[in-house]
C-alpha positions as CSV (number, residue, x, y, z in Angstrom):
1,X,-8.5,-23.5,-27.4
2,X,-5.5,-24.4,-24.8
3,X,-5.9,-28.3,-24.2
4,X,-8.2,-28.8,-26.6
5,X,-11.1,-27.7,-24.0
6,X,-13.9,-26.2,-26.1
7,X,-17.1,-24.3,-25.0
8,X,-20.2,-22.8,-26.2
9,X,-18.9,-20.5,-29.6
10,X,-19.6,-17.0,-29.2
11,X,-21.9,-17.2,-31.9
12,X,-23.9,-14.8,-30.3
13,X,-23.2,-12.4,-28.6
14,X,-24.9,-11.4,-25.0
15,X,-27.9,-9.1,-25.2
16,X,-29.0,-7.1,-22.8
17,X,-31.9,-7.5,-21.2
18,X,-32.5,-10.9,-23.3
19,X,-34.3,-13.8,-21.8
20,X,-30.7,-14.9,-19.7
21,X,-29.9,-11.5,-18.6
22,X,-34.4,-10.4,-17.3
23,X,-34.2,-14.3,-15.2
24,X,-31.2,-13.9,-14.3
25,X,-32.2,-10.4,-12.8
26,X,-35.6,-11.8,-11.2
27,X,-33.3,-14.3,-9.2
28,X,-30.9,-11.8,-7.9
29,X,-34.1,-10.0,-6.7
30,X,-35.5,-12.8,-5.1
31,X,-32.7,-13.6,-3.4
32,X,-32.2,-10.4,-2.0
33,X,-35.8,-10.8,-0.9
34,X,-35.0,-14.1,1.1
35,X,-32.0,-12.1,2.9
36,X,-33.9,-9.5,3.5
37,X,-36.9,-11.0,4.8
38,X,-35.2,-13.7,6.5
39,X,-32.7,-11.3,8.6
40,X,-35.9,-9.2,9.7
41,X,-37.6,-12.6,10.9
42,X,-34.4,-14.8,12.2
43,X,-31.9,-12.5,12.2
44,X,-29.6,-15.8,14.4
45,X,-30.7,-18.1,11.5
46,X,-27.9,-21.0,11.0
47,X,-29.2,-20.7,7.5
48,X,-28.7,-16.7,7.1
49,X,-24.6,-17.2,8.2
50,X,-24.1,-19.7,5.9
51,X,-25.9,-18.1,2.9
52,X,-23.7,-15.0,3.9
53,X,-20.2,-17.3,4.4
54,X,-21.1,-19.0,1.5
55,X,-21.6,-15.9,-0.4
56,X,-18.3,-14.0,0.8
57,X,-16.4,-17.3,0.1
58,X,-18.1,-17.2,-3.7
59,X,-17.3,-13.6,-3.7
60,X,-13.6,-13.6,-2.5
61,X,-12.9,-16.8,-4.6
62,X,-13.9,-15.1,-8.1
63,X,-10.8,-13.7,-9.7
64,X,-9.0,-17.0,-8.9
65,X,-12.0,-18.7,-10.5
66,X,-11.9,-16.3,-13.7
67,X,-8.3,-16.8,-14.0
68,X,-8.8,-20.7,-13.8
69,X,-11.7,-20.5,-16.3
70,X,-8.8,-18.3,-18.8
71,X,-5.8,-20.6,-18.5
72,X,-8.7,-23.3,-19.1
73,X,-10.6,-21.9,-21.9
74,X,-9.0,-19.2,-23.5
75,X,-5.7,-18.8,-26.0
76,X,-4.8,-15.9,-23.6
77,X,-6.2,-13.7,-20.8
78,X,-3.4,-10.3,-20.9
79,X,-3.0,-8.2,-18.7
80,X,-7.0,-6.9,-18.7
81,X,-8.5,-10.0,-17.3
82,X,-5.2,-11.0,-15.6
83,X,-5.1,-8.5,-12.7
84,X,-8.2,-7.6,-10.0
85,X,-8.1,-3.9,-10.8
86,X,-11.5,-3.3,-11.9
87,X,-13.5,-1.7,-9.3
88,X,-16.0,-4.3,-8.9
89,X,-12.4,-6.7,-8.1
90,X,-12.3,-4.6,-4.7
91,X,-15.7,-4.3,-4.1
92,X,-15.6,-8.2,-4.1
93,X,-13.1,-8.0,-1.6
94,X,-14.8,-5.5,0.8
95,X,-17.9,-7.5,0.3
96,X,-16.0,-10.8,1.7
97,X,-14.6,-8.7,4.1
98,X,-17.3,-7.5,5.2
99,X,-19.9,-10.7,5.3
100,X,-17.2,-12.5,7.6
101,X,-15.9,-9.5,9.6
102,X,-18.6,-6.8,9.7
103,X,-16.0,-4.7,9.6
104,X,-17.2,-1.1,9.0
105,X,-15.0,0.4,6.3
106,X,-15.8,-2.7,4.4
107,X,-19.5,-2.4,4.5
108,X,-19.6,1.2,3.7
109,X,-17.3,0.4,0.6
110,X,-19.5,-2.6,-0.6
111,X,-22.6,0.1,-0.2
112,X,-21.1,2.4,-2.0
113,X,-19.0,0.4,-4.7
114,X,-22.1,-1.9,-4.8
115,X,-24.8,0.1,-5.8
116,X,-23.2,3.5,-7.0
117,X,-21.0,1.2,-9.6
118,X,-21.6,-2.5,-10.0
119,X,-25.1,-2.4,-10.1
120,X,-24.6,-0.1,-13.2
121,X,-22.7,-3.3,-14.6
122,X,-25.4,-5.9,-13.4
123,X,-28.1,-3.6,-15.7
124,X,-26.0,-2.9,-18.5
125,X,-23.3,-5.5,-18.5
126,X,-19.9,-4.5,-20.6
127,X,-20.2,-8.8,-21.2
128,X,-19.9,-10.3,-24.6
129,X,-19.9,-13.7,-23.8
130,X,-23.6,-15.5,-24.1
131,X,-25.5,-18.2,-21.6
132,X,-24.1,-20.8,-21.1
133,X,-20.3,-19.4,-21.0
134,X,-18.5,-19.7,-17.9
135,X,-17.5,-16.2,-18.4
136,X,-20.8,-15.5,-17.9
137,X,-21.6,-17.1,-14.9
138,X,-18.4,-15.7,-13.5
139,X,-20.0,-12.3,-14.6
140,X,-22.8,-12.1,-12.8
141,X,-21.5,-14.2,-10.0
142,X,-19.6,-11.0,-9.3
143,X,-21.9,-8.3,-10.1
144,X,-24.9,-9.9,-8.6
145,X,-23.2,-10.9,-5.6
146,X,-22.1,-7.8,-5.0
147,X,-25.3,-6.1,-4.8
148,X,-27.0,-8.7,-3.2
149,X,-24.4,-8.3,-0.2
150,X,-24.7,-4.5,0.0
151,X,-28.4,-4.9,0.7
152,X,-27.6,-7.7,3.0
153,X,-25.2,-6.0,4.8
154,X,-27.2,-2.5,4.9
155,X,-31.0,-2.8,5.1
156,X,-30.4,-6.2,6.3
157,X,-27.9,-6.7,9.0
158,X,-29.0,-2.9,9.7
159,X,-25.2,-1.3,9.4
160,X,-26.4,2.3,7.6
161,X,-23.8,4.3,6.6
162,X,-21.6,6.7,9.7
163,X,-21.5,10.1,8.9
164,X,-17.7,10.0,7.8
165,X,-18.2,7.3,5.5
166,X,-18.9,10.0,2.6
167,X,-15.7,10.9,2.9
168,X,-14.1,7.4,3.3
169,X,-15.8,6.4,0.3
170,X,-14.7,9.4,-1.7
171,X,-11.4,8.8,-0.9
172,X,-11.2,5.1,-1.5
173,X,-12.5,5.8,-4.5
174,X,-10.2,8.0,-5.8
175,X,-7.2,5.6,-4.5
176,X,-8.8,3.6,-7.2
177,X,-8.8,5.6,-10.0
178,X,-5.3,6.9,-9.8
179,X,-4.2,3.1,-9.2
180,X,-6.0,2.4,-11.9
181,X,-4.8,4.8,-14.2
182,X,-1.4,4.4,-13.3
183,X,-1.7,0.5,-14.0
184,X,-3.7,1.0,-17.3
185,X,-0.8,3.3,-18.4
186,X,1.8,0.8,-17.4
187,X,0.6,-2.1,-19.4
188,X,-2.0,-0.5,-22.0
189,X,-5.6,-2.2,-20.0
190,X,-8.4,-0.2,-19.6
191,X,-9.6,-0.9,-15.9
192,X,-12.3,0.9,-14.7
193,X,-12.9,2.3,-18.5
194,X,-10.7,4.7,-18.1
195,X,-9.0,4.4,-21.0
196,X,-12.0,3.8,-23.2
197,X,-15.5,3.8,-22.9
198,X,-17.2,0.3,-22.5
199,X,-18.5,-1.4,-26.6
200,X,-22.1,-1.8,-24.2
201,X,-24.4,1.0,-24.2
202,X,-23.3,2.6,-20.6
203,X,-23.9,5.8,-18.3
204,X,-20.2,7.1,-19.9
205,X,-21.8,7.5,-23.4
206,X,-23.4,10.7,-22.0
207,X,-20.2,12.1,-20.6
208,X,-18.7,12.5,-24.3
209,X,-15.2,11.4,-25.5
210,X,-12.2,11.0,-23.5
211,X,-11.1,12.6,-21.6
212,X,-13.5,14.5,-20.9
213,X,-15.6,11.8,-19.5
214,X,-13.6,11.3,-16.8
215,X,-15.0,14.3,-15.4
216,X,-18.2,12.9,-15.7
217,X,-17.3,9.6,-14.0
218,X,-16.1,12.0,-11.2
219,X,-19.4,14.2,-11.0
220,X,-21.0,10.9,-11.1
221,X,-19.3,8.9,-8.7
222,X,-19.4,12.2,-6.1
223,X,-23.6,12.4,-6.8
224,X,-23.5,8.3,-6.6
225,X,-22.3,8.4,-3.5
226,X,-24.4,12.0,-1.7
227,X,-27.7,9.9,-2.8
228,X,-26.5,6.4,-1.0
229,X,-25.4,8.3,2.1
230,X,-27.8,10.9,2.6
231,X,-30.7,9.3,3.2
232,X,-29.2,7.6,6.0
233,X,-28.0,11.0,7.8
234,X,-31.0,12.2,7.4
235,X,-32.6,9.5,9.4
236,X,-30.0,9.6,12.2
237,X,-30.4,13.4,12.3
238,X,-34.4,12.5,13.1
239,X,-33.7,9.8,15.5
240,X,-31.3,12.1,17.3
C-alpha cells in the first residue's frame, strides 16, 4: 500500500444484501422518512436546511474524497476511478446543485438519474470492497445520498417533475452516454458499463452480450424515465 497505510484486506468480498448492505438500507430509509416527514411538518425547519446543505456539501465533496481515499490507500486508481464519469458522478452534482439552488433542471436530473439509475446501484451494488472499507462508505455515501435527495427534493420540497422535463432528461442522458463512450474509448474505462457488463448480478444481465445491451440500457433508461414522469402529468392534468 502507498505510505505504508493499510486497511481492512479484502478478504471478503461485499455481499449483497448481507447484514452491512440490509442496515445499511433500513437507515437510508429512515432517513428519507425524517426528510420526508419533517418537510411536511416544518417545512422552515433550521434543522431541514442544514441536513439538506450538509447533504449537498457530502454529496458534491465525494469524488475529491474517493480520490483522496486512492492516492491514500491504493497502489493505483487509473483512469476508471480517476475521472467523475459515471452517471451517478453527475447525478451527485445535480443533487448539490440542486439542494443549495433549487434549480429546476437539477432537480429533474437528480429524479431521474436518482431513481431510474443509482437506486439500481444502491440494491445491487457493482462494490467489491467489504464493511469497514472506506471504499465502501464512499459507496453508499453516493448512492444513498443520491436517492435520499431525489425524494427530498421531489415528494419533499414538493418540486414534481414539468412537463418538458421528459425530454430534458432524455437528452441529458444521452449527452452522457456518448461522453461516456467517447471517454471509455479514449482511455480503455468502462463508465457507465458500457464497455462491459458489471461482475454484480445487475438489470444488464437480461439485455444479453454487448452490444447488444446497449439497446437495452436505452429501452430501459427511455421506460425508467416515462414511469418517474408520468405519474406526475397525470396529476397536474387532474388538478388542471
Amino acid at each position: 500500500m502507498i505510505h505504508g497505510i493499510s486497511v481492512v484486506a479484502n478478504i471478503e468480498r461485499f455481499q449483497t444484501f448481507g447484514s452491512d448492505h440490509i442496515a445499511l438500507l433500513l437507515i437510508i430509509a429512515a432517513l428519507i422518512t425524517w426528510f420526508i416527514n419533517t418537510s411536511a411538518r416544518k417545512p422552515e425547519s433550521q434543522k431541514l436546511k442544514i441536513a439538506e446543505r450538509v447533504l449537498a456539501i457530502l454529496l458534491l465533496a465525494h469524488w475529491p474524497l474517493k480520490i483522496s481515499i486512492g492516492l491514500l490507500y491504493e497502489t493505483h486508481t487509473g483512469w476508471q476511478n480517476a475521472l467523475p464519469m459515471h452517471l451517478c458522478d453527475w447525478a451527485a452534482i445535480a443533487a448539490g446543485i440542486a439542494l443549495l439552488s433549487r434549480h429546476r433542471l437539477a432537480v429533474e436530473l437528480c429524479w431521474f438519474w436518482g431513481l431510474g439509475a443509482t437506486l439500481q446501484g444502491l440494491l445491487t451494488p457493482a462494490l467489491t470492497y467489504p464493511f469497514p472499507h472506506p471504499f465502501w462508505f464512499t459507496f453508499f455515501l453516493l448512492h444513498g445520498g443520491i436517492v435520499i435527495a431525489a425524494i427530498q427534493l421531489v415528494i419533499g420540497r414538493n418540486n414534481p417533475p414539468s412537463r418538458h422535463s421528459w425530454l430534458r432528461a432524455l437528452v441529458a442522458s444521452e449527452i452522457y452516454i456518448v461522453s461516456a463512450l467517447a471517454v471509455n474509448t479514449l482511455l480503455g474505462t468502462n463508465f457507465g458499463f458500457l464497455a462491459e457488463k458489471p461482475s454484480q448480478p445487475s438489470l444488464l444481465d437480461y439485455f444479453g452480450g454487448w452490444p447488444m445491451y446497449l439497446i437495452g440500457l436505452q429501452i430501459a433508461m427511455i421506460a425508467a424515465i416515462t414511469v418517474l414522469w408520468l405519474p406526475f402529468q397525470r396529476r397536474q392534468s387532474a388538478d388542471a
